[in-house]
N, CA, C and O atoms as a DFTB+ gen file, in Angstrom:
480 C
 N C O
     1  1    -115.235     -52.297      76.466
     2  2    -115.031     -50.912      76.163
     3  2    -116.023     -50.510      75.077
     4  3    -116.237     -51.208      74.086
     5  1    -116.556     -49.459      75.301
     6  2    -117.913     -49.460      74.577
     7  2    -117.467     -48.203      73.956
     8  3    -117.192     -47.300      74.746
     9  1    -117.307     -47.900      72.366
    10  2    -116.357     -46.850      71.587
    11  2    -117.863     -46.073      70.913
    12  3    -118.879     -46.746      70.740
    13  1    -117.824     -45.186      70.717
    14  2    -118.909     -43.800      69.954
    15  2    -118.403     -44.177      68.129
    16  3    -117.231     -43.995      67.799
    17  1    -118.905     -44.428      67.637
    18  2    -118.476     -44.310      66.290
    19  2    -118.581     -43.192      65.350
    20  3    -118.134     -43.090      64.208
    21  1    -119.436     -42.167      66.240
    22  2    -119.470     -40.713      65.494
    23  2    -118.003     -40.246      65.746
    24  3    -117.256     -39.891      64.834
    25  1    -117.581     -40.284      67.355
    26  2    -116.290     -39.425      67.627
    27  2    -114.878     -40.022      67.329
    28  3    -113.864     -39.569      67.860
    29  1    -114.869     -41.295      66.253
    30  2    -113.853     -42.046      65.865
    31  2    -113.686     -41.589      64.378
    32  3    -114.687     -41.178      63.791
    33  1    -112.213     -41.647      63.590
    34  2    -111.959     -41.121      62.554
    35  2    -112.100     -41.790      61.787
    36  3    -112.598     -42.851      62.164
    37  1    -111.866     -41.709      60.619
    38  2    -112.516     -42.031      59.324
    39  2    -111.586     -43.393      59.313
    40  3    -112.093     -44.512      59.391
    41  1    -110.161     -43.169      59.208
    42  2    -109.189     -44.053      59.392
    43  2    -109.376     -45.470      60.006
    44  3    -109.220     -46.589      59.516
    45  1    -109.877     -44.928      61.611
    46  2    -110.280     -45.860      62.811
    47  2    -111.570     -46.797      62.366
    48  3    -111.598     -47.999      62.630
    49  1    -112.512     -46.195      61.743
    50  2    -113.825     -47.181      61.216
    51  2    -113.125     -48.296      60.372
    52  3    -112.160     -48.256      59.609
    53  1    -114.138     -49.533      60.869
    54  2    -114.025     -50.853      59.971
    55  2    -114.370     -50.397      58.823
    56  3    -115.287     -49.677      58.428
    57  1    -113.086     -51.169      58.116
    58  2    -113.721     -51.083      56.162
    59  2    -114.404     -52.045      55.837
    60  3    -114.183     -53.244      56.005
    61  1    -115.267     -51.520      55.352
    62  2    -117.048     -52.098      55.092
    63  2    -117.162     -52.250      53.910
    64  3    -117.895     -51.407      53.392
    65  1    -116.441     -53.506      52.761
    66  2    -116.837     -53.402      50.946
    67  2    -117.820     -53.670      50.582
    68  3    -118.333     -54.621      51.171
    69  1    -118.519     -53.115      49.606
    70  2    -119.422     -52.858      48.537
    71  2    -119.647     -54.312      47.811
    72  3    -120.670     -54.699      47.246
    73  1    -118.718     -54.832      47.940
    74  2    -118.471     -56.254      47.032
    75  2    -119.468     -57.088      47.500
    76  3    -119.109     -57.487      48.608
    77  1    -120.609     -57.574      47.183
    78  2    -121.605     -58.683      47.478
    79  2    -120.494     -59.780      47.981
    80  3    -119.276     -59.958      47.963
    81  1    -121.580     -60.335      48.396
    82  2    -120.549     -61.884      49.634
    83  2    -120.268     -62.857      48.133
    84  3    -119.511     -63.827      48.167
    85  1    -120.967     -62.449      46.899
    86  2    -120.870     -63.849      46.254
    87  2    -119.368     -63.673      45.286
    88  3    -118.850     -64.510      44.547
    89  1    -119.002     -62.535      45.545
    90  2    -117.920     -62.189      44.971
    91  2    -117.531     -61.905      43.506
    92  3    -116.452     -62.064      42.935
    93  1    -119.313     -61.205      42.831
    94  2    -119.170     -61.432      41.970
    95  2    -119.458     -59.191      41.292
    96  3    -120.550     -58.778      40.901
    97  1    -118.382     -58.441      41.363
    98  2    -118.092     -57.514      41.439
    99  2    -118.145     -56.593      42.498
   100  3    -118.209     -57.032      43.646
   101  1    -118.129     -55.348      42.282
   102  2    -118.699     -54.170      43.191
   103  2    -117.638     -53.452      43.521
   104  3    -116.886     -53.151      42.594
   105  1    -117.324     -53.031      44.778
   106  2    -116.849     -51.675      44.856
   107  2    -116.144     -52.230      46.432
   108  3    -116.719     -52.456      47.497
   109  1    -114.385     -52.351      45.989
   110  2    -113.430     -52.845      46.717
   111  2    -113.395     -51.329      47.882
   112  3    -114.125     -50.344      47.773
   113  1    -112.382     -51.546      48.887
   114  2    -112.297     -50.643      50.140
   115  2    -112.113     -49.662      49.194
   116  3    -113.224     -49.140      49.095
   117  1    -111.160     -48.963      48.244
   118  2    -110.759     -47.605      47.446
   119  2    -112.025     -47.078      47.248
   120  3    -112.181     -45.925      47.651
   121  1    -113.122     -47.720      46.644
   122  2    -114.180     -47.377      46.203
   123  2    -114.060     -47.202      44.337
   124  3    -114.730     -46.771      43.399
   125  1    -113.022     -47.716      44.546
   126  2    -113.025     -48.518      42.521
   127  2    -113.572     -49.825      42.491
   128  3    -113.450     -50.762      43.280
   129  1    -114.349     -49.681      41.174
   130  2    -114.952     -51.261      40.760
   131  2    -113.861     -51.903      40.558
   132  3    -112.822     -51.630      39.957
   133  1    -114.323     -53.025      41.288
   134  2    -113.852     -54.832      40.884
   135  2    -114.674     -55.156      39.935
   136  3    -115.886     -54.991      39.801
   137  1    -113.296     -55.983      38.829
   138  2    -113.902     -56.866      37.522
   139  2    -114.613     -57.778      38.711
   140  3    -114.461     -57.995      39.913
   141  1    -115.839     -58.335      37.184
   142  2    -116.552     -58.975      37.752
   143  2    -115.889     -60.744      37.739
   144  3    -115.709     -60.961      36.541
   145  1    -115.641     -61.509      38.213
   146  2    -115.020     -62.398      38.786
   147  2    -115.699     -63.577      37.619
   148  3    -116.776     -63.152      37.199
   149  1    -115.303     -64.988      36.990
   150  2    -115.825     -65.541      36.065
   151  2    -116.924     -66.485      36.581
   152  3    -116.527     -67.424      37.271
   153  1    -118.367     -66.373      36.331
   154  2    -119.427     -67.012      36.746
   155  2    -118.854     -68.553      36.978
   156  3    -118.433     -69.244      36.051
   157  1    -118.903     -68.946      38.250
   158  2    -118.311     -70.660      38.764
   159  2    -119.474     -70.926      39.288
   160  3    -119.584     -70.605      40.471
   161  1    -120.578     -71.516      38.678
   162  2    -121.890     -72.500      39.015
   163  2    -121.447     -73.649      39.681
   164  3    -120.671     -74.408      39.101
   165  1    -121.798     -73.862      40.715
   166  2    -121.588     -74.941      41.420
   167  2    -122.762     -75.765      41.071
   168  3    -122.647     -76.979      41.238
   169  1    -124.014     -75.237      40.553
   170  2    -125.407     -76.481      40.537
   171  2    -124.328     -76.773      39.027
   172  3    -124.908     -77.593      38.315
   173  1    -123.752     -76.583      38.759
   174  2    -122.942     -77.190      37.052
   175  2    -122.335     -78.685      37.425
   176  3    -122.624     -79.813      37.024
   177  1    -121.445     -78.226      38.295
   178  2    -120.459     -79.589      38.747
   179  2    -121.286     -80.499      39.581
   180  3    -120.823     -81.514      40.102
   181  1    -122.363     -80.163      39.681
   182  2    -123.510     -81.238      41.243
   183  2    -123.936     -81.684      39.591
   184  3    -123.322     -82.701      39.270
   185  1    -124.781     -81.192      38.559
   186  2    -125.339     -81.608      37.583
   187  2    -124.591     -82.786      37.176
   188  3    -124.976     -83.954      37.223
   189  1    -123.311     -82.272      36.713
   190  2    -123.077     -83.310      35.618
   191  2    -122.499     -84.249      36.257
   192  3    -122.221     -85.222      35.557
   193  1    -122.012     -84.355      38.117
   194  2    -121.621     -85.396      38.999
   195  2    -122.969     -86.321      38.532
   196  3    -123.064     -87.445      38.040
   197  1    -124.030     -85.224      38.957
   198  2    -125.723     -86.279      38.614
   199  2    -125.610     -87.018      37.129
   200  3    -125.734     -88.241      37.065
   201  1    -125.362     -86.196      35.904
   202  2    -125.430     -86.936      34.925
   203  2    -124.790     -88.148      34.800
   204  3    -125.190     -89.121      34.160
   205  1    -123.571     -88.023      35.571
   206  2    -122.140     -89.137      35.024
   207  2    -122.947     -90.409      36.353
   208  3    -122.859     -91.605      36.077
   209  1    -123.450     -90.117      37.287
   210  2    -124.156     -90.968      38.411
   211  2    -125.305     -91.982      37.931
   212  3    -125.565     -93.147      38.232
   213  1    -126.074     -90.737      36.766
   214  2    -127.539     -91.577      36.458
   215  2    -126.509     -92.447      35.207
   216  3    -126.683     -93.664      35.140
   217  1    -125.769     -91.991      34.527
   218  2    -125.251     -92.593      33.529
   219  2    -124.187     -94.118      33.616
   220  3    -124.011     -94.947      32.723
   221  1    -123.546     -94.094      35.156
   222  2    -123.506     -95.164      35.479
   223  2    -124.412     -95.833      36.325
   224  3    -123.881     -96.827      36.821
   225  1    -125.590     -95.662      36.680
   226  2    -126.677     -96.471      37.142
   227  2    -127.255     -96.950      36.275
   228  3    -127.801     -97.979      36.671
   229  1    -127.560     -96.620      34.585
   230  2    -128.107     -96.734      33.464
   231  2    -127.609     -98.003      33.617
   232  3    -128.344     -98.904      34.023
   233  1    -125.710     -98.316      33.167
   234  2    -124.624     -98.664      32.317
   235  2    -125.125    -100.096      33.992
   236  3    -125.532    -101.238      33.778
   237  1    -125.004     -99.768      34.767
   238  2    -124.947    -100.884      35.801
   239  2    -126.452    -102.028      35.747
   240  3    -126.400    -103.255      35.822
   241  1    -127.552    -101.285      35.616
   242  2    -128.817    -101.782      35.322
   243  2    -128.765    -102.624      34.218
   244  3    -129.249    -103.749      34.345
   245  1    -128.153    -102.215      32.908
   246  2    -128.017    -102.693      31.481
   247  2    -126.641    -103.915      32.367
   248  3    -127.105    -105.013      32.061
   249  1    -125.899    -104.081      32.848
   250  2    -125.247    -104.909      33.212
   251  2    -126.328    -106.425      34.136
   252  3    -126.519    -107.637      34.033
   253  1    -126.755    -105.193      35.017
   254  2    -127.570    -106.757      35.275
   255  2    -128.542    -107.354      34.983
   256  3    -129.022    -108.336      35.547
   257  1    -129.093    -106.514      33.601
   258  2    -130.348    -107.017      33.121
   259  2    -129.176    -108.121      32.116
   260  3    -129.507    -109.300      31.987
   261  1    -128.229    -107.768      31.649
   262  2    -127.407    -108.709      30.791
   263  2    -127.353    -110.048      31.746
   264  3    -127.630    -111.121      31.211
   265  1    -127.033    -110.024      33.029
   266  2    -126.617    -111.312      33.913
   267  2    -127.879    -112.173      33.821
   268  3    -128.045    -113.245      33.240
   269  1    -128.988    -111.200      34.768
   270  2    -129.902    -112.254      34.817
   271  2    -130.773    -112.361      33.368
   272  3    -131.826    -112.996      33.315
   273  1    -130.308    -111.791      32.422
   274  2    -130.943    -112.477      31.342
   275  2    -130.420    -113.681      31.093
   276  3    -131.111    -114.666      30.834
   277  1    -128.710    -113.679      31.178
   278  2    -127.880    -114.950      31.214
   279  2    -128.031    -116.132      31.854
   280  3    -127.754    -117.265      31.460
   281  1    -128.715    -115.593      33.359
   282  2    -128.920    -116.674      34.255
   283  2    -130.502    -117.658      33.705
   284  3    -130.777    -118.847      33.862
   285  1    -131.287    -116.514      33.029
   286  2    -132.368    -116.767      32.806
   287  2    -132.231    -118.029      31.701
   288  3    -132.825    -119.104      31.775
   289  1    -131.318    -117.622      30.692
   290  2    -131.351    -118.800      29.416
   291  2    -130.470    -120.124      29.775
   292  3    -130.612    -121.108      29.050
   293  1    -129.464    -120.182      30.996
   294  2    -129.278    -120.601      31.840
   295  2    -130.331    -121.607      32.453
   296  3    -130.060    -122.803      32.559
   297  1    -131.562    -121.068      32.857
   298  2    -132.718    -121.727      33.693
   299  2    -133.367    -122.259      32.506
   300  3    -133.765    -123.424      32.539
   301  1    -133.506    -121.643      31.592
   302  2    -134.423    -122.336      30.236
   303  2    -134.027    -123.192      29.485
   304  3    -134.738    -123.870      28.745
   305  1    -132.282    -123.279      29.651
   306  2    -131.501    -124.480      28.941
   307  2    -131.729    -125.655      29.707
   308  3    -131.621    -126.757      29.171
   309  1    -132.110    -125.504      31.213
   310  2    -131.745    -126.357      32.064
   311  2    -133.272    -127.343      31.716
   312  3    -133.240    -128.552      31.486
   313  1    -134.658    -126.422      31.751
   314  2    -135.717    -126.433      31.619
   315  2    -135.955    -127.323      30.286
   316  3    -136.585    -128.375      30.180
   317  1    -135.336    -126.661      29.412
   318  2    -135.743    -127.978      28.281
   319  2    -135.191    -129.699      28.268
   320  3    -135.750    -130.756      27.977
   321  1    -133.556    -129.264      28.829
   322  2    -133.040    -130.596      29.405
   323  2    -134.287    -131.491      30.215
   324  3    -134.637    -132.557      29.708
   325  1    -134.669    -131.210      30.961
   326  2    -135.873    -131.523      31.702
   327  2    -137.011    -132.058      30.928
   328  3    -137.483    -133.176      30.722
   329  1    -137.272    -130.869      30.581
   330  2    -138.559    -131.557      29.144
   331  2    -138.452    -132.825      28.682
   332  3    -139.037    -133.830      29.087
   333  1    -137.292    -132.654      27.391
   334  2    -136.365    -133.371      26.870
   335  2    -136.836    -134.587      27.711
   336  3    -137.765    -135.354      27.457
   337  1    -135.725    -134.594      29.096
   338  2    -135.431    -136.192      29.589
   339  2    -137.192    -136.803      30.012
   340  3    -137.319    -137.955      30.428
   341  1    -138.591    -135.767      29.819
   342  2    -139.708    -136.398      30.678
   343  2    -140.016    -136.626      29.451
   344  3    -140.744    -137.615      29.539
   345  1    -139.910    -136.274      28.040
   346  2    -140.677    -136.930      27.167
   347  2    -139.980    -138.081      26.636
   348  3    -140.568    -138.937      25.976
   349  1    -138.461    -138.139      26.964
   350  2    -138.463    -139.750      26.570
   351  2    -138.978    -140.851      27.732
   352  3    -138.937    -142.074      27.872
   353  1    -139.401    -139.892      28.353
   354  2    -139.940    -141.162      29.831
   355  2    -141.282    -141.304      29.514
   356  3    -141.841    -142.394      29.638
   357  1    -141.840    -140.341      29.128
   358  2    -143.596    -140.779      28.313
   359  2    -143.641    -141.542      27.444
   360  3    -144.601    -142.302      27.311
   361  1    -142.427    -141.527      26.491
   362  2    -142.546    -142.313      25.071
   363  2    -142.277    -143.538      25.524
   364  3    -142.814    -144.527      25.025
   365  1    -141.314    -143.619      26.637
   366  2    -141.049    -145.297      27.033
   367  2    -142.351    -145.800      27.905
   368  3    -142.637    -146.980      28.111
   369  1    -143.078    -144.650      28.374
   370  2    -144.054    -145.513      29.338
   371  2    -145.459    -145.615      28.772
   372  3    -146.401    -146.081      29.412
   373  1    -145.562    -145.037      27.229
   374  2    -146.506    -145.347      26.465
   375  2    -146.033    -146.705      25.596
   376  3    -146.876    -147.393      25.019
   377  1    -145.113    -146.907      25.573
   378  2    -144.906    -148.190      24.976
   379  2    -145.084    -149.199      25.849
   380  3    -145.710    -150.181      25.448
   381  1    -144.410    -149.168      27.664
   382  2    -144.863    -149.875      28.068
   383  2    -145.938    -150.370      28.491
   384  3    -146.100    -151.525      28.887
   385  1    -147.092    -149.122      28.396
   386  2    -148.384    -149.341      28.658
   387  2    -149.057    -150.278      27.245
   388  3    -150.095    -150.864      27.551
   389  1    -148.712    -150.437      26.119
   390  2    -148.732    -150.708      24.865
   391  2    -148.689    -152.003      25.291
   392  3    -149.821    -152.472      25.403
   393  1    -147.846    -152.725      25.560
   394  2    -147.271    -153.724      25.916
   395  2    -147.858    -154.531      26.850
   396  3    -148.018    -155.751      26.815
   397  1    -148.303    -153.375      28.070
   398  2    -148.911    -154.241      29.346
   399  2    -150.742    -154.198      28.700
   400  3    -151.598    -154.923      29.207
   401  1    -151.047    -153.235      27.552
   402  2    -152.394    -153.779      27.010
   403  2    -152.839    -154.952      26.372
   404  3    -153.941    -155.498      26.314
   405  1    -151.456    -155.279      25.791
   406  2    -151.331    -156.421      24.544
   407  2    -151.336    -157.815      25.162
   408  3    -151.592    -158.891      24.620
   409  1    -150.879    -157.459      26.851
   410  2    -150.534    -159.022      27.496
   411  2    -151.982    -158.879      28.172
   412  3    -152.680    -159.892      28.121
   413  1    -152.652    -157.463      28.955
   414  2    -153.796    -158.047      29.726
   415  2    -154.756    -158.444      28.714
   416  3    -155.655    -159.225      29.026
   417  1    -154.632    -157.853      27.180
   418  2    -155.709    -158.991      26.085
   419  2    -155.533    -159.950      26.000
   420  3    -156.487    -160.635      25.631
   421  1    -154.171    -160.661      26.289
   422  2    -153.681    -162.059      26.590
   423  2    -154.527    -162.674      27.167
   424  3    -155.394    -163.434      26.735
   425  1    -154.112    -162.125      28.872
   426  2    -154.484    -162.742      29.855
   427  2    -155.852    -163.036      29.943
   428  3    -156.234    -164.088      30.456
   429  1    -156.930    -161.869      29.310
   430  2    -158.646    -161.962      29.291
   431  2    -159.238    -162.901      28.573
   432  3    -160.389    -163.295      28.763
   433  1    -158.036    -163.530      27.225
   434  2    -158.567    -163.614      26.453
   435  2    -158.009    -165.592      27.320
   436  3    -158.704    -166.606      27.392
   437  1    -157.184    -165.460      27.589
   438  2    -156.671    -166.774      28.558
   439  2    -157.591    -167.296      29.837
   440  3    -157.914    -168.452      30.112
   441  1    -157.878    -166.175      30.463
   442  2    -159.072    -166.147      31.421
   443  2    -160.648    -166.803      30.859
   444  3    -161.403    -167.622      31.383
   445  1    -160.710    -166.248      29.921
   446  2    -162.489    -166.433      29.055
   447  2    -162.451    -167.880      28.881
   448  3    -163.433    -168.606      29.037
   449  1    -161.020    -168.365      28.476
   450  2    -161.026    -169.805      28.283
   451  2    -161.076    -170.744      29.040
   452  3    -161.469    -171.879      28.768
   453  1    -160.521    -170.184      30.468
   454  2    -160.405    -171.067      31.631
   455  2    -161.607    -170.966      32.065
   456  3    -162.184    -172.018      32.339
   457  1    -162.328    -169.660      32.250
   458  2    -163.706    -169.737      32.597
   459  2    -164.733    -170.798      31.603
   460  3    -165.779    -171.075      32.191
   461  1    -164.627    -171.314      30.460
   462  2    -165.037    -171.649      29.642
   463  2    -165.438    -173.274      29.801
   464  3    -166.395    -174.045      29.864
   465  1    -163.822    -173.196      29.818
   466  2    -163.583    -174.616      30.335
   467  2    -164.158    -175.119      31.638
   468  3    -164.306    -176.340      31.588
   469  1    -164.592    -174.501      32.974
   470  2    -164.883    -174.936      33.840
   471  2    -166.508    -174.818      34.165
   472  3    -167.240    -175.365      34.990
   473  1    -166.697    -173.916      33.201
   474  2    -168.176    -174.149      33.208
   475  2    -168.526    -175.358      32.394
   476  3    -169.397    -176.045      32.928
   477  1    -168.130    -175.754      31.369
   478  2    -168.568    -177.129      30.848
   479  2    -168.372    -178.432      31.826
   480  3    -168.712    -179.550      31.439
């Protein structure tokens, strides 16, 4: 049904408000101003969701730089243990090399004689 909107009454027309879509005053069906409604920023509540987000990503980062720093002194405790047990294995195998010098001067000096002897 296809209606003329000139030959329809004032009554019959859609009421059409003045009021912006954001709802933030203007001019209700009477054609009296609407208070203006209290500014509700939504980039406010996305912000500080973001702040409290980066602020536990901060708080979580500082957590695992704490772990693997832990794990780290962890690896470096383990690391000197290590050290530790190879330098008493040098100190014993410089003595035994000490030892095996003192007998092959032995033995050369045991050798020179046997050679000595058999050349005469």
């Amino acid at each position: 049904m296809v209606t003329n909107l000139a030959s329809m009454r004032r009554a019959d027309l859609p009421q059409i408000s003045a009021k912006p879509p954001n709802g933030r005053g203007g001019f209700d069906n009477t054609g009296t101003q609407t208070p203006q409604k209290p500014y509700k920023n939504r980039m406010t509540r996305s912000r500080k969701l973001r702040n409290e987000s980066t602020k536990l990503q901060l708080s979580l980062h500082e957590l695992c730089e704490k772990l693997s720093t832990t794990g780290k002194i962890d690896k470096i405790k383990a690391q000197e243990d290590m050290i530790n047990k190879l330098e008493v294995e040098v100190e014993t195998a410089k003595k035994d090399a000490q030892d095996f010098k003192g007998e092959s001067t032995e033995l050369k000096v045991n050798m020179a004689k046997i050679n000595q002897k058999m050349d005469l």
